[in-house]
Structure formats: structure tokens, C-alpha cells
N, CA and C atoms as a LAMMPS dump frame, in Angstrom:
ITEM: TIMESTEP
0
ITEM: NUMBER OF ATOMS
345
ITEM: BOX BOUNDS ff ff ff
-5.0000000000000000e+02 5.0000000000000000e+02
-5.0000000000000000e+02 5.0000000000000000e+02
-5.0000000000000000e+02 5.0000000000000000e+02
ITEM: ATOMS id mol type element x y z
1 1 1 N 0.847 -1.18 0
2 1 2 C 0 0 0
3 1 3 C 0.896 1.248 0
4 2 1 N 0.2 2.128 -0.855
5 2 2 C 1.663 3.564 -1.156
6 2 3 C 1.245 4.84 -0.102
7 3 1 N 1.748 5.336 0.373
8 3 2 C 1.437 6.852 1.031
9 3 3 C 0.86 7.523 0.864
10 4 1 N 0.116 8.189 1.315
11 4 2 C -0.878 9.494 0.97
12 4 3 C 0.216 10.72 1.22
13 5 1 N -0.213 11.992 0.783
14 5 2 C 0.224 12.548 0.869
15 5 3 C 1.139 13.128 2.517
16 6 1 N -0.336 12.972 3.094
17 6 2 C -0.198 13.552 4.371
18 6 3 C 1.154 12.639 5.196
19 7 1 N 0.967 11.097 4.835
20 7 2 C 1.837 10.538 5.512
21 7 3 C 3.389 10.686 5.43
22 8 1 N 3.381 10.98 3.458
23 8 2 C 4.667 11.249 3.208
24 8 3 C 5.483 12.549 3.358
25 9 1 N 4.559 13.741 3.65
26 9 2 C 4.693 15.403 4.52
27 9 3 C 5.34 14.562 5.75
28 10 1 N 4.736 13.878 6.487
29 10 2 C 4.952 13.792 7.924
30 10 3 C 6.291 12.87 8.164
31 11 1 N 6.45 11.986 7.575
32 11 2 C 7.636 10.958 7.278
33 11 3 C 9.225 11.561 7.309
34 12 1 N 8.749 13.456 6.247
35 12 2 C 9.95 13.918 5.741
36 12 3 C 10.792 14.63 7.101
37 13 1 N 12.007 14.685 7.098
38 13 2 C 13.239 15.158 8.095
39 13 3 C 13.107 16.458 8.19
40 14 1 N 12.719 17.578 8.738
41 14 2 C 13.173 18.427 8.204
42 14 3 C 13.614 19.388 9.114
43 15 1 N 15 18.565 9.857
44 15 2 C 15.199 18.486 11.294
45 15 3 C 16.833 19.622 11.027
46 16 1 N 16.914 19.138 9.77
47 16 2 C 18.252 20.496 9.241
48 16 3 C 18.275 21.512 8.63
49 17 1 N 16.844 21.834 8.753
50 17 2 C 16.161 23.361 7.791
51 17 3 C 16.382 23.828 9.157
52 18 1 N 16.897 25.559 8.427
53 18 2 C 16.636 26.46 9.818
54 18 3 C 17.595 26.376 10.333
55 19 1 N 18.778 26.435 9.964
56 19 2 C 20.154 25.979 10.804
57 19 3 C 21.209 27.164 10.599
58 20 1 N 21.842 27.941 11.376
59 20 2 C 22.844 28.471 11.11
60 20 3 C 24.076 27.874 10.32
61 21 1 N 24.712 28.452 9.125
62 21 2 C 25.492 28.06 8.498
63 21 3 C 26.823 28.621 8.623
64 22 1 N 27.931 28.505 9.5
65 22 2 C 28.469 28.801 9.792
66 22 3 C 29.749 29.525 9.246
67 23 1 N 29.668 28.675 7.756
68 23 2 C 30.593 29.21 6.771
69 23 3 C 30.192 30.39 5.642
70 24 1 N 28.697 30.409 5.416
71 24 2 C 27.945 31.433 4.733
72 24 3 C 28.07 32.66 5.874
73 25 1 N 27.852 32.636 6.951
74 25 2 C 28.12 33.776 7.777
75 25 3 C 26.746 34.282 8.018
76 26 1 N 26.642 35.289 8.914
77 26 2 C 25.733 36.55 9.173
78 26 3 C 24.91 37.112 7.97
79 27 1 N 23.848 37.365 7.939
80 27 2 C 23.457 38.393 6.782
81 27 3 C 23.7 39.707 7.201
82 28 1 N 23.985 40.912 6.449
83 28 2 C 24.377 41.824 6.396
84 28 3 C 23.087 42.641 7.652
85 29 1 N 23.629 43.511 8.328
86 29 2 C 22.556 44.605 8.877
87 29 3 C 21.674 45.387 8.174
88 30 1 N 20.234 45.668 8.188
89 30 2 C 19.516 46.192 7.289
90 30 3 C 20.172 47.616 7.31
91 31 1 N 20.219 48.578 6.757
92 31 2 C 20.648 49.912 7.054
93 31 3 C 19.213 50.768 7
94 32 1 N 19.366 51.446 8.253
95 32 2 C 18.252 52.373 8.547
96 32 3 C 17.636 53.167 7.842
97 33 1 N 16.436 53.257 7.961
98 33 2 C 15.957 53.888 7.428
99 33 3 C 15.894 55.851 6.924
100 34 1 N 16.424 55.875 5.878
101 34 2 C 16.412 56.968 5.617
102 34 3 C 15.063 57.638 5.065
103 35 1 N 14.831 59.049 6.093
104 35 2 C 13.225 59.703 5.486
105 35 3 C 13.961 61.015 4.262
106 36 1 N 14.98 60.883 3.203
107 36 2 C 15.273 61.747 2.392
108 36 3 C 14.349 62.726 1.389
109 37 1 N 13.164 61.57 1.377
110 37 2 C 12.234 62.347 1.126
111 37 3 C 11.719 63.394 1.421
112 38 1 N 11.124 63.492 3.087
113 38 2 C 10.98 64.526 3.896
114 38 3 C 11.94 65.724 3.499
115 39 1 N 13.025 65.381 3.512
116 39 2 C 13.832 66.217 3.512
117 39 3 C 13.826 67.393 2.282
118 40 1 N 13.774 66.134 1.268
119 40 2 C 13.173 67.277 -0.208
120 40 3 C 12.19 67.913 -0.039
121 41 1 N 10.963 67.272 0.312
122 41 2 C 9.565 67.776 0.519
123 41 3 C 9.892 69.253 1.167
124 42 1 N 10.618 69.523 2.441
125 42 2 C 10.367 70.243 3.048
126 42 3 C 11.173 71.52 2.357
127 43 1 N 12.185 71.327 1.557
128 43 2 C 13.381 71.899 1.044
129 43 3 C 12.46 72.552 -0.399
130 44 1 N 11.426 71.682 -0.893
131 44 2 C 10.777 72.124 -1.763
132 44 3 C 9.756 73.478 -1.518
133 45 1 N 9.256 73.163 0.104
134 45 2 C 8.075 74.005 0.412
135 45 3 C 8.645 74.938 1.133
136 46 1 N 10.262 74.845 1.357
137 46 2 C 10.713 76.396 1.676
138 46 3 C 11.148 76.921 0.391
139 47 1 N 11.039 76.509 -0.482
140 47 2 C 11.74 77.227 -1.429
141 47 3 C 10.469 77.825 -2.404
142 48 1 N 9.254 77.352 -2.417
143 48 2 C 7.966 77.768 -2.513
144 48 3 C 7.519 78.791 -1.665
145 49 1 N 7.686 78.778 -0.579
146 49 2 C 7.325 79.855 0.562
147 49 3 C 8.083 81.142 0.064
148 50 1 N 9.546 81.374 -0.486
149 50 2 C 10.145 82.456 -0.608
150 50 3 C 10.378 82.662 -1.956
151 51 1 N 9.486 81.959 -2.82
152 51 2 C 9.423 82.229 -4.634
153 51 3 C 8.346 82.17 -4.6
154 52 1 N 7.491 81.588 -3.874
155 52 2 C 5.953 81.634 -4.29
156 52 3 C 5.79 81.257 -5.64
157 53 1 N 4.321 82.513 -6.35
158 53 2 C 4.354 81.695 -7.92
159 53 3 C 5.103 81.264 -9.081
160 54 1 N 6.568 81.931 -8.709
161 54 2 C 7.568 81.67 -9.483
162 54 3 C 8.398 80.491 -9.26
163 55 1 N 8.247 80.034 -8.051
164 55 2 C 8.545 78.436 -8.193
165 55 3 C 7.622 77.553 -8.539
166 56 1 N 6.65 77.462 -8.088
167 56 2 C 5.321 76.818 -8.695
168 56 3 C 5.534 76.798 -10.459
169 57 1 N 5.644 78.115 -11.046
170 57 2 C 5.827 77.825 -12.898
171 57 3 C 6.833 77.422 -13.05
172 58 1 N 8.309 77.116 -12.156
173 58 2 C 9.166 76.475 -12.763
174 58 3 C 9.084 75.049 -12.294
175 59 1 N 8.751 74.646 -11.393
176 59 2 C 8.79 73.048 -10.826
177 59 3 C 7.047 72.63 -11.901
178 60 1 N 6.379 73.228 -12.406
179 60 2 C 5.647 72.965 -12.707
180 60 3 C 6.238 72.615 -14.61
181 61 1 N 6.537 73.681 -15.188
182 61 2 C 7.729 73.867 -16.178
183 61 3 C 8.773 72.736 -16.545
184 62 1 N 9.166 71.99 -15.236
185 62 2 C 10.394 71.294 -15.925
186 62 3 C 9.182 69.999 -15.499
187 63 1 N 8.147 69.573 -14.589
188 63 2 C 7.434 68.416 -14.683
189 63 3 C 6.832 68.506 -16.183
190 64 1 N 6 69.719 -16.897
191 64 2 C 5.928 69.365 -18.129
192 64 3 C 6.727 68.803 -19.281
193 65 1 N 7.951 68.979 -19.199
194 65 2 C 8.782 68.858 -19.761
195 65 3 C 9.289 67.641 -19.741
196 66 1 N 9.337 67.072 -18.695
197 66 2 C 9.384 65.598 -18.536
198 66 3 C 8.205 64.672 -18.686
199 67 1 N 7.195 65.192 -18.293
200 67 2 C 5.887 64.26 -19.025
201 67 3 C 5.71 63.831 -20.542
202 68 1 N 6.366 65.131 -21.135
203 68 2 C 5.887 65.329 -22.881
204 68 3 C 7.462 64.424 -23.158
205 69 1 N 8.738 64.358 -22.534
206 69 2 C 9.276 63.785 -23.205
207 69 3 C 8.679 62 -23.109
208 70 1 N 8.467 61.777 -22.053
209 70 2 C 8.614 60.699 -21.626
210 70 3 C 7.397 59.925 -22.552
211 71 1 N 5.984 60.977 -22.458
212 71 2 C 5.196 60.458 -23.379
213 71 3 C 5.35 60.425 -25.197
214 72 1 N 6.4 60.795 -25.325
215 72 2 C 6.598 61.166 -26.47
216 72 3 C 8.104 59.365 -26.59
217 73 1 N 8.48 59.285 -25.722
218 73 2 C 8.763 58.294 -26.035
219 73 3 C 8.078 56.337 -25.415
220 74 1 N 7.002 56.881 -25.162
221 74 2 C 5.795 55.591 -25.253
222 74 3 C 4.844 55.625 -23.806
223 75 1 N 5.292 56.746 -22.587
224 75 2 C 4.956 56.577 -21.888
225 75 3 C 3.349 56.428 -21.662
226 76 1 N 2.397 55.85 -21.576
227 76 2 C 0.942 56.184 -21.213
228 76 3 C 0.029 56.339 -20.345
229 77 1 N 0.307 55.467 -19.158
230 77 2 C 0.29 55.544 -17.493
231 77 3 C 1.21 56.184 -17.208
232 78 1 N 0.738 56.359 -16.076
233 78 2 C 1.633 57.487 -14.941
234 78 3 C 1.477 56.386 -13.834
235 79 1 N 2.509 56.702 -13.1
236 79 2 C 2.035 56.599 -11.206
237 79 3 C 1.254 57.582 -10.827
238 80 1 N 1.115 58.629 -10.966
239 80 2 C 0.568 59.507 -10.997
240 80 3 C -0.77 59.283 -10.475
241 81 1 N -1.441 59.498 -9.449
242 81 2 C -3.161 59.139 -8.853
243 81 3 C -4.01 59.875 -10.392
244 82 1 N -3.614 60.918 -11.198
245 82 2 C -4.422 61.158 -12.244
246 82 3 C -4.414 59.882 -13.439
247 83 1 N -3.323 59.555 -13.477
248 83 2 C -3.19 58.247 -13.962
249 83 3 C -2.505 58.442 -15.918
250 84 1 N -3.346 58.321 -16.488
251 84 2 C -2.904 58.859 -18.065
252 84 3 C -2.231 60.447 -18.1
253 85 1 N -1.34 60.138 -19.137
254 85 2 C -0.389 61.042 -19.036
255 85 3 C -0.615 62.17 -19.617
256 86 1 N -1.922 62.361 -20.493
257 86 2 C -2.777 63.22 -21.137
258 86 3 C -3.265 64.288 -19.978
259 87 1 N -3.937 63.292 -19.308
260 87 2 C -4.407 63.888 -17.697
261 87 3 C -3.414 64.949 -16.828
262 88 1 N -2.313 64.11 -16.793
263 88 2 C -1.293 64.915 -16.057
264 88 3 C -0.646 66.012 -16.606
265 89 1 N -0.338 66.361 -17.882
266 89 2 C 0.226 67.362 -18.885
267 89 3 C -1.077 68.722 -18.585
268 90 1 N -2.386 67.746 -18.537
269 90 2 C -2.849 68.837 -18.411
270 90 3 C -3.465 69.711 -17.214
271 91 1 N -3.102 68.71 -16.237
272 91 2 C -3.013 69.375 -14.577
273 91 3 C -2.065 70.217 -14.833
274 92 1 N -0.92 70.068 -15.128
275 92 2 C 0.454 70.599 -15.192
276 92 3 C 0.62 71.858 -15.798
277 93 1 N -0.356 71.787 -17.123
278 93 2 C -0.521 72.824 -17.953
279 93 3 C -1.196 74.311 -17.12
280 94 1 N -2.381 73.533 -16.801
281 94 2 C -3.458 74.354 -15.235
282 94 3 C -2.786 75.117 -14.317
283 95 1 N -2.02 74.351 -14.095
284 95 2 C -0.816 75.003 -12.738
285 95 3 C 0.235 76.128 -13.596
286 96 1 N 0.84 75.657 -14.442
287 96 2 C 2.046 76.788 -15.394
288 96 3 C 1.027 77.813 -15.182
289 97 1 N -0.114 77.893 -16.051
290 97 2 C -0.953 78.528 -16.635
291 97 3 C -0.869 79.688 -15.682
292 98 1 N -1.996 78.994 -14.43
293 98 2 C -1.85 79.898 -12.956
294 98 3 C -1.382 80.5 -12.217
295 99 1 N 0.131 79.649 -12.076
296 99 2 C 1.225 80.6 -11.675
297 99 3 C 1.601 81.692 -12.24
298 100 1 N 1.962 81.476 -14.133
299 100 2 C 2.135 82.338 -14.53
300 100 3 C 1.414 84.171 -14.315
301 101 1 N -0.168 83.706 -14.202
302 101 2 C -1.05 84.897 -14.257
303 101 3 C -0.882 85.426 -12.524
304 102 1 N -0.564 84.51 -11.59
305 102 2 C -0.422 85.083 -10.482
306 102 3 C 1.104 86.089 -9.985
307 103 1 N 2.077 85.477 -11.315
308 103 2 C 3.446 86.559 -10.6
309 103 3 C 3.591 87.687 -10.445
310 104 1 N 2.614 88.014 -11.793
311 104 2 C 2.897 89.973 -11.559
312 104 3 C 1.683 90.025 -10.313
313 105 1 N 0.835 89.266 -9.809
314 105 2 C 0.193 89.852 -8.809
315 105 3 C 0.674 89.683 -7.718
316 106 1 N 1.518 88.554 -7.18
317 106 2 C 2.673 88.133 -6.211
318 106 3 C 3.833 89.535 -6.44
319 107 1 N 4.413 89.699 -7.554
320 107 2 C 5.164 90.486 -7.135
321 107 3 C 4.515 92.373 -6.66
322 108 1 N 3.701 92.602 -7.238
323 108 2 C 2.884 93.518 -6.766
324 108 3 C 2.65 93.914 -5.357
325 109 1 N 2.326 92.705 -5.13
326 109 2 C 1.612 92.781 -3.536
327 109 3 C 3.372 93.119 -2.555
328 110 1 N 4.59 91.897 -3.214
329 110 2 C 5.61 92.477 -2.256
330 110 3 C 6.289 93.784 -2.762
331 111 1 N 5.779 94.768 -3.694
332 111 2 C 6.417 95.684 -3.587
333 111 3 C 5.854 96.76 -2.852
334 112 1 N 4.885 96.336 -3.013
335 112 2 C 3.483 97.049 -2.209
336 112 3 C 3.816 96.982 -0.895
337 113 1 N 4.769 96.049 -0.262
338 113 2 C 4.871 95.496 1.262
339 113 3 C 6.338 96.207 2.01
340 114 1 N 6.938 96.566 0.633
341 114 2 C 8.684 96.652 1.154
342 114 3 C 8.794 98.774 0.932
343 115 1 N 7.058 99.168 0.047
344 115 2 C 7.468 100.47 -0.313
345 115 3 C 6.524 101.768 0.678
């Protein structure tokens, strides 16, 4: 009579899995976690705080610029939560657009502030 499965699972050794290998060594230490992100993020939104709409049209400016190349060489999804890259060019476009019409009123207001 031949084994069922279960008997031949239970039969097997597997009494040398799980073993330190003494000649393979240690695995390496994970290296900590870096939040570099944060770091941009925040480096971004001070540098927004003291350019205002004129950083907004240029970080907005060079993301167009990289969308249209990228779609121009096959890209069609995004990661992007808007998702298609049609979509995003034209968030992007929205924002240039905006900033642009807001600088002379940004700069207005600080000359208005310093005179």
C-alpha cells in the first residue's frame, strides 16, 4: 500500500532546515531607514514659501517637460493618482498657466509690502 500525501509530509526530516550556516556567515545589517524624502519635501516648500508663484511655474515647467518627453517616447500611465499622461500634462498645464497669471500679482503685492 503507497502513502498518501499527508503521511509522506509527515515521514519527511526536516530536522536540518533552519540551521545556522556557519561558513555562509551573518546576513548583512539592514541599514536604517532613511526619510530623504521629507527632507526634499520640506526643502521644496521652503523654497515655494520664498518664490511663491515663481517656483510653482518652474517646478511645474520642468514636470511638463518631462511628461511630454517621456510620453513622447511611449509613456501612457503614470504613477501619478491622475493616472494617463494626457491627464497629467494637463493638470500641469493648469498650474504653469496659474502661476504664470499670479506673478505679476505676487510680485505687486511684495512691492506694495517693502514700499
Amino acid at each position: 500500500m503507497s502513502a498518501t500525501g499527508d503521511e509522506a509530509i509527515g515521514a519527511w526530516d526536516a530536522a536540518g532546515l533552519n540551521r545556522f550556516d556557519e561558513t555562509v556567515g551573518a546576513p548583512p545589517a539592514p541599514e536604517p531607514y532613511d526619510p530623504l524624502r521629507l527632507c526634499v519635501f520640506a526643502t521644496i516648500a521652503l523654497i515655494t514659501c520664498v518664490l511663491g508663484p515663481i517656483a510653482l511655474a518652474v517646478f511645474a515647467g520642468i514636470a511638463i517637460g518631462g511628461y511630454a518627453r517621456a510620453r513622447r517616447a511611449g509613456l501612457l500611465r503614470s504613477k501619478c493618482k491622475l493616472g494617463d499622461t494626457r491627464n497629467v500634462l494637463a493638470y500641469l498645464i493648469v498650474l504653469e498657466v496659474l502661476a504664470l497669471a499670479a506673478v505679476p500679482v505676487w510680485v505687486s503685492l511684495w512691492i506694495g509690502l517693502w514700499s
